[in-house]
C-alpha positions as CSV (number, residue, x, y, z in Angstrom):
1,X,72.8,79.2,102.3
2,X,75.8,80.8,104.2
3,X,77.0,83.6,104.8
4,X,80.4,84.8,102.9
5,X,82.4,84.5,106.0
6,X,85.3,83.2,103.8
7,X,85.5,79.0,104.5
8,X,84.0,79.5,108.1
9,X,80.8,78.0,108.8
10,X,78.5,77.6,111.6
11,X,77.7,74.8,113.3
12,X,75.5,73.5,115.8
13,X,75.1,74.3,119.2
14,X,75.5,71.6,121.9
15,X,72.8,71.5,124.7
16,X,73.0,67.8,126.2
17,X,75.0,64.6,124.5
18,X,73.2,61.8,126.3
19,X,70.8,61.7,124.5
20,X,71.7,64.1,121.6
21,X,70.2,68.1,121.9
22,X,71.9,70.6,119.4
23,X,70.3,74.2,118.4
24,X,70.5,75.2,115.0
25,X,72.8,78.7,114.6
26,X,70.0,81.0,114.2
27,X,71.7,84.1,113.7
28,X,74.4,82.8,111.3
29,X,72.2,81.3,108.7
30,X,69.5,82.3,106.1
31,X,66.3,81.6,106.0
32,X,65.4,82.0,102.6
33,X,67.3,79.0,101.7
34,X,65.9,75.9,103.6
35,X,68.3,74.6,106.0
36,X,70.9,71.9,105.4
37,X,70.0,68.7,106.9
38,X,73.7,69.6,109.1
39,X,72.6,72.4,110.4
40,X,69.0,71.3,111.6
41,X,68.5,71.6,115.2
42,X,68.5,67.8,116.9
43,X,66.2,67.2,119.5
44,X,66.4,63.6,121.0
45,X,64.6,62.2,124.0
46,X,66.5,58.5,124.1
47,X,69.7,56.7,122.2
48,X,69.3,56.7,118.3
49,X,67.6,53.5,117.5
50,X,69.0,50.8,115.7
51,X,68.8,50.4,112.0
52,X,67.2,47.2,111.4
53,X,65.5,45.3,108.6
54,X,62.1,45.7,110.4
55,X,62.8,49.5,110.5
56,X,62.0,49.7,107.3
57,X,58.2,48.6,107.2
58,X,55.4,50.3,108.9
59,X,51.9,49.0,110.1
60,X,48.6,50.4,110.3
61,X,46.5,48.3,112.6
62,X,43.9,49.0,115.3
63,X,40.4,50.2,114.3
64,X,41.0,49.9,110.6
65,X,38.6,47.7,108.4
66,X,42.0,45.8,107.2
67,X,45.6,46.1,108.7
68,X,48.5,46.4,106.5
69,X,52.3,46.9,106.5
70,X,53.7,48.6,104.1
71,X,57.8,48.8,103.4
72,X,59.7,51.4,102.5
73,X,59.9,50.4,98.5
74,X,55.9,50.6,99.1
75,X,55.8,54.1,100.1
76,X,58.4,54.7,97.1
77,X,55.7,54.1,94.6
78,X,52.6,55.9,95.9
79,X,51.8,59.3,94.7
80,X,54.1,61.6,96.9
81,X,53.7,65.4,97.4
82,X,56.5,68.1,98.8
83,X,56.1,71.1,101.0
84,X,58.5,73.2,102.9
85,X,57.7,73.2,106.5
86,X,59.2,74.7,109.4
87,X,59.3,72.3,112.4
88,X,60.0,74.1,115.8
89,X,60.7,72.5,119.2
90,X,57.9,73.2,121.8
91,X,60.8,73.8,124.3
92,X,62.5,76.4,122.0
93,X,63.4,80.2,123.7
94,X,62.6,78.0,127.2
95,X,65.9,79.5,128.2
96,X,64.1,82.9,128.3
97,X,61.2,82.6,130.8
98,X,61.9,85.1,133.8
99,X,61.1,82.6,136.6
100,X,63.2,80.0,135.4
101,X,62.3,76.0,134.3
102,X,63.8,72.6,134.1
103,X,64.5,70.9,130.8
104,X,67.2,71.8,127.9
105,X,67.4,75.2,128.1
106,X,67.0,76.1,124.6
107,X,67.7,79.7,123.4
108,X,66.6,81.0,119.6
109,X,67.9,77.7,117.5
110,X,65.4,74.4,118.6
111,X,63.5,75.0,114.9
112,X,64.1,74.5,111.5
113,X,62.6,74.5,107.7
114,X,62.9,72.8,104.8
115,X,61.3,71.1,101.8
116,X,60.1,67.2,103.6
117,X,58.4,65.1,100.9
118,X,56.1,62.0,101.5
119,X,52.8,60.5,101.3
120,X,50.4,62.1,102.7
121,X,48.5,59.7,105.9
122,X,45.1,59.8,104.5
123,X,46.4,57.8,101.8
124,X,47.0,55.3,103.9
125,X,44.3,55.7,106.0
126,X,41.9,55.3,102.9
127,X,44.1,51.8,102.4
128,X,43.2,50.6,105.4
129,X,39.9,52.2,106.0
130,X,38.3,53.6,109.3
131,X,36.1,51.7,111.6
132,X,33.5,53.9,113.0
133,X,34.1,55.6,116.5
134,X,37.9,56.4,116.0
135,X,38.8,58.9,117.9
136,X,42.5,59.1,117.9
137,X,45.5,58.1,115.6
138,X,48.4,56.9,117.8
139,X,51.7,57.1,116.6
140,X,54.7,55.3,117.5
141,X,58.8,55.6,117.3
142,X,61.8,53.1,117.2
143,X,63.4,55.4,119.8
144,X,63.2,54.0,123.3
145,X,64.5,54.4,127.0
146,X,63.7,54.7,130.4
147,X,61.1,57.1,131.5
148,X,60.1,57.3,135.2
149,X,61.6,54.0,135.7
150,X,59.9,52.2,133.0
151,X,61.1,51.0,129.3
152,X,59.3,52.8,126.9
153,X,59.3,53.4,123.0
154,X,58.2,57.7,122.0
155,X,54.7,57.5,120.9
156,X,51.7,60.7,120.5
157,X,48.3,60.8,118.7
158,X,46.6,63.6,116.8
159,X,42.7,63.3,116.9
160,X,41.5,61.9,113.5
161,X,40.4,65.2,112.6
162,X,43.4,66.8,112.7
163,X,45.5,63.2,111.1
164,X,43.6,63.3,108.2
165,X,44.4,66.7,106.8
166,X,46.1,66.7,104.0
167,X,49.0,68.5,104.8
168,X,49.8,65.6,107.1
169,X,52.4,63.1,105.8
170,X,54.6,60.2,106.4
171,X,58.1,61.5,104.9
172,X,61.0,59.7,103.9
173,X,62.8,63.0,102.3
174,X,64.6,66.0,103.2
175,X,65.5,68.9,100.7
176,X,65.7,66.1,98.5
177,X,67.7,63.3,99.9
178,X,66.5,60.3,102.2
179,X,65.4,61.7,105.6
180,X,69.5,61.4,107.3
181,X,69.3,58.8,110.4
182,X,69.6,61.3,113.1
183,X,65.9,62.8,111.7
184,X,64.0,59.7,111.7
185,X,65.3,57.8,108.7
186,X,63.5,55.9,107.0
187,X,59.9,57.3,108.0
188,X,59.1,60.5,110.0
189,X,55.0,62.3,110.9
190,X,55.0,65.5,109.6
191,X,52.3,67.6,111.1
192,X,52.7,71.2,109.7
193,X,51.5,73.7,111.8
194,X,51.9,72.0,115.8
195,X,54.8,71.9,117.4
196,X,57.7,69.1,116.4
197,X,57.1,66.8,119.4
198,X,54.0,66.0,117.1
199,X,56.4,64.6,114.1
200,X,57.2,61.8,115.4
201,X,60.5,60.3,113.6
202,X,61.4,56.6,113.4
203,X,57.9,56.2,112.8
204,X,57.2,52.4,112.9
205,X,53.9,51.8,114.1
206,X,50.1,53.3,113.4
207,X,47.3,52.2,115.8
208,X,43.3,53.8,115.4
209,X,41.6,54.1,118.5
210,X,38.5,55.0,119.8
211,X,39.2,56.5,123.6
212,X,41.8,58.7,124.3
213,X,46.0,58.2,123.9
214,X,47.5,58.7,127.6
215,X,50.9,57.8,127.1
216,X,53.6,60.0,129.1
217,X,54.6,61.6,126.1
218,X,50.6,63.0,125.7
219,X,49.5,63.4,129.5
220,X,53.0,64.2,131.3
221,X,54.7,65.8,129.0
222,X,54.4,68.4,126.2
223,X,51.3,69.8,128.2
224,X,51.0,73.5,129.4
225,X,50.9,73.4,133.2
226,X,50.0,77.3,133.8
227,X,50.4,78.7,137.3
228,X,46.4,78.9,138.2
229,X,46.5,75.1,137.9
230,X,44.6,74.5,135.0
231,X,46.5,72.6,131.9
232,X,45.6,71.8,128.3
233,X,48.0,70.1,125.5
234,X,50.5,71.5,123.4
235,X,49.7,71.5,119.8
236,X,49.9,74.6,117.5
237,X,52.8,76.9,117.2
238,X,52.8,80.2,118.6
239,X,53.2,83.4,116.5
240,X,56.4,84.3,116.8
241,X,59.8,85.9,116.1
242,X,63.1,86.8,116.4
243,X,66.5,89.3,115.3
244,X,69.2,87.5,113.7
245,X,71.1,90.5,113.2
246,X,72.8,92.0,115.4
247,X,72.9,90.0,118.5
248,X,72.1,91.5,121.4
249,X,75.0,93.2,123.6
250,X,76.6,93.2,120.0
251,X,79.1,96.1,119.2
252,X,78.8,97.3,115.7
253,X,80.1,99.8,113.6
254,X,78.5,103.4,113.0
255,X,76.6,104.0,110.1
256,X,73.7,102.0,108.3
257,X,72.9,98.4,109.1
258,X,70.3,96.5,108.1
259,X,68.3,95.0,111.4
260,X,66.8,91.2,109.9
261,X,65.5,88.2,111.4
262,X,62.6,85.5,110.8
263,X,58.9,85.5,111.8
264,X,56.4,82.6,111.9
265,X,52.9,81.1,113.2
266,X,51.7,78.3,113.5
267,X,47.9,78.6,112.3
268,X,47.1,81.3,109.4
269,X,50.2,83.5,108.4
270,X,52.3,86.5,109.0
271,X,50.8,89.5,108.4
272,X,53.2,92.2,109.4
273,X,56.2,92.6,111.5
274,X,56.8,95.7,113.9
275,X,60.2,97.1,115.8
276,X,60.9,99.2,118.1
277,X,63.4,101.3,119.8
278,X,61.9,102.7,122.4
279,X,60.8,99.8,124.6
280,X,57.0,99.4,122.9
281,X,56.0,102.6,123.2
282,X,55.7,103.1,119.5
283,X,56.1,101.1,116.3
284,X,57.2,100.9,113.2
285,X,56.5,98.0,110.7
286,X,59.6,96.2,109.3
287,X,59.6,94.9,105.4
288,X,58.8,91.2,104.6
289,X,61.2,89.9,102.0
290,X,58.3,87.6,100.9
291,X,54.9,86.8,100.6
292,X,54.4,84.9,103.5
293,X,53.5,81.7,103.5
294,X,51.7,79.3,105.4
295,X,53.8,76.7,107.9
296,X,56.6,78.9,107.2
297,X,59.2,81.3,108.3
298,X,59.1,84.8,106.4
299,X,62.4,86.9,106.9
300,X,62.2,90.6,107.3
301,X,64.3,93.5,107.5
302,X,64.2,97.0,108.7
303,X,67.6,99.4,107.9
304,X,68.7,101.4,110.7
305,X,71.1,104.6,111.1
306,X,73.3,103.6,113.9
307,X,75.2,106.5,115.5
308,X,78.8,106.5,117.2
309,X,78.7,106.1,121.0
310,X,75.1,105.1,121.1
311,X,72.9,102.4,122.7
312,X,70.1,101.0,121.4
313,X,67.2,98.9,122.9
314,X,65.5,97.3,120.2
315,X,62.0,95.1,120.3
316,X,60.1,92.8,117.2
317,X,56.9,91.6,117.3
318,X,54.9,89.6,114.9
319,X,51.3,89.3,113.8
320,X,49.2,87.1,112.3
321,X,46.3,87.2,110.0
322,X,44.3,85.4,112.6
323,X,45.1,88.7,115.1
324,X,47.5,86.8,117.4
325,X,50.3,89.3,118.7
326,X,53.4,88.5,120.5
327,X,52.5,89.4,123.9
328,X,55.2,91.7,126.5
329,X,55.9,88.4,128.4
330,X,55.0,84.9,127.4
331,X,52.7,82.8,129.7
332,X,54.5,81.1,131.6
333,X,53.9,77.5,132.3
334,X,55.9,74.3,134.7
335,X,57.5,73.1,131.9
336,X,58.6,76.0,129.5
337,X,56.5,75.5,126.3
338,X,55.8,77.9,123.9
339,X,57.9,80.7,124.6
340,X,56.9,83.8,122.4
341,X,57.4,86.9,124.8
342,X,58.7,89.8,122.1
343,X,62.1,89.9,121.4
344,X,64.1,92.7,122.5
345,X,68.3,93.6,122.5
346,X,70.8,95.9,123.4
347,X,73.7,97.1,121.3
348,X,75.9,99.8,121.0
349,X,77.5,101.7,117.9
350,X,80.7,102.4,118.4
């Protein structure tokens, strides 16, 4: 999946140590490929938990007709389905808002994709059964730490509606080996489609309940806090994109280049990609090197005479078949979700 840049590869971008926050290197990696399990962003809110025996089991209780636990030789056996799913950091691009926010400043690389396989949680759901009146599926990590001064473990719900698609899973693989520790070894939510603070890894615990889930993970943070003072949660990924290659305030030779990068949304697909080079003031659509698909990244392309001694501006936007466009500037919000503002770079030919 790399580039032939001889025996040099890429590698992870640092953000924060305590607890672990690394960006995947956008630019220097393909797409088409899914991405090694190395070279996929990290996005911790506490210490990595402990492996322990009990870390291997995982309980359903709550508003279920019959509680059970099952271990991970369980989830071995039951009838398992794959799917390659991007999974993209709500925070990702936060680095980019005009009016600047607290939290990692992420810049392109807080998202990833690859094949995850699992069980799908309706399975279990249908083990356990569903008392009437549940509302809310509440799930909970092994990671743990202190959070405005109290001890707590990572733990979100998705309303029942949205847990018992069947796209929804409990994984234990990536690209086809065990789920690697620093991922949420040995049992991680997928939820295709919302942003990855929804995938809860480490996954441990599954309580049904019938009122709402107000943990500080659900109410506090990962909710959109726009400037007119009205908020609402974060959930579904935006439609969205960005240029690999070349980087902007890149120097590059004169001649014919090929401009690429990824698109993706989170609902629906991709329908088209557009660039420009004259600040948005007209368009010209960009080839997709696939049929897009949904949950996915598509990569695009778009070749380009560059001429000596000449600067550039170029802009990409995506679109989806739902009619969602990347908008001039994204909305911006107290704690810096959902960046998807259209992309635009300098360079210069030389």
């Amino acid at each position: 999946m790399y580039y032939q840049f001889g025996k040099v590869r890429p590698h992870l971008t640092t953000r924060s140590v305590h607890p672990e926050n690394q960006e995947t290197p956008i630019h220097f990696i393909s797409f088409i490929e899914p991405v090694a399990d190395s070279l996929f962003y990290r996005r911790s809110h506490f210490p990595y938990p402990i492996l322990t025996p009990e870390s291997f089991t995982l309980k359903i209780s709550g508003s279920v007709d019959h509680a059970l636990v099952f271990n991970y030789s369980d989830l071995l056996k039951l009838p398992s389905k794959s799917k390659r799913v991007l999974i993209e950091c709500s925070g990702n691009k936060r680095a980019f808002f005009k009016e600047k926010v607290f939290g990692e400043q992420w810049e392109n690389g807080a998202m990833s994709e690859g094949i995850l396989e699992g069980v799908p949680l309706k399975t279990f759901l249908e083990y356990t059964g569903i008392k009437a009146g549940v509302s809310e599926v509440v799930f909970r990590g092994r990671d743990a730490g202190v959070k405005n001064s109290q001890y707590i473990r990572f733990e979100r719900s998705l309303p029942i509606s949205r847990a018992l698609h069947p796209e929804v899973m409990i994984a234990y693989e990536y690209n086809g080996k065990p789920i690697s520790n620093k991922h949420g070894f040995p049992f991680r939510l997928i939820v295709p489609g919302w942003y990855g603070m929804a995938s809860v890894k480490w996954l441990n615990e599954i309580f049904l309940i019938k009122d709402k889930f107000t943990g500080p993970f659900q109410t506090d943070d990962y909710v959109y806090y726009f400037q007119n003072g009205t908020s609402e949660q974060v959930t579904t990924n935006h439609v969205n994109s960005i240029i690999q290659q070349p980087q902007d305030k890149q120097l590059v030779k004169s001649g014919t280049h090929e401009i690429f990068g990824i698109a993706w949304t989170g609902s629906g697909v991709v329908s088209k990609v557009e660039i420009s080079f004259d600040k948005g003031d007209s368009w010209e659509q960009a080839k997709l090197k696939k049929t897009p698909k949904e949950h996915q990244t598509v990569s695009w392309s778009y070749p380009m005479e560059f001429k000596s001694a000449t600067e550039y501006h170029i802009s990409v936007r995506a679109t989806d078949r739902e009619g969602k466009t990347q908008p001039a500037e994204a909305i911006w919000n107290k704690k810096g979700y959902g960046y998807n503002a259209i992309m635009q770079i300098t360079v210069k030919a030389e």
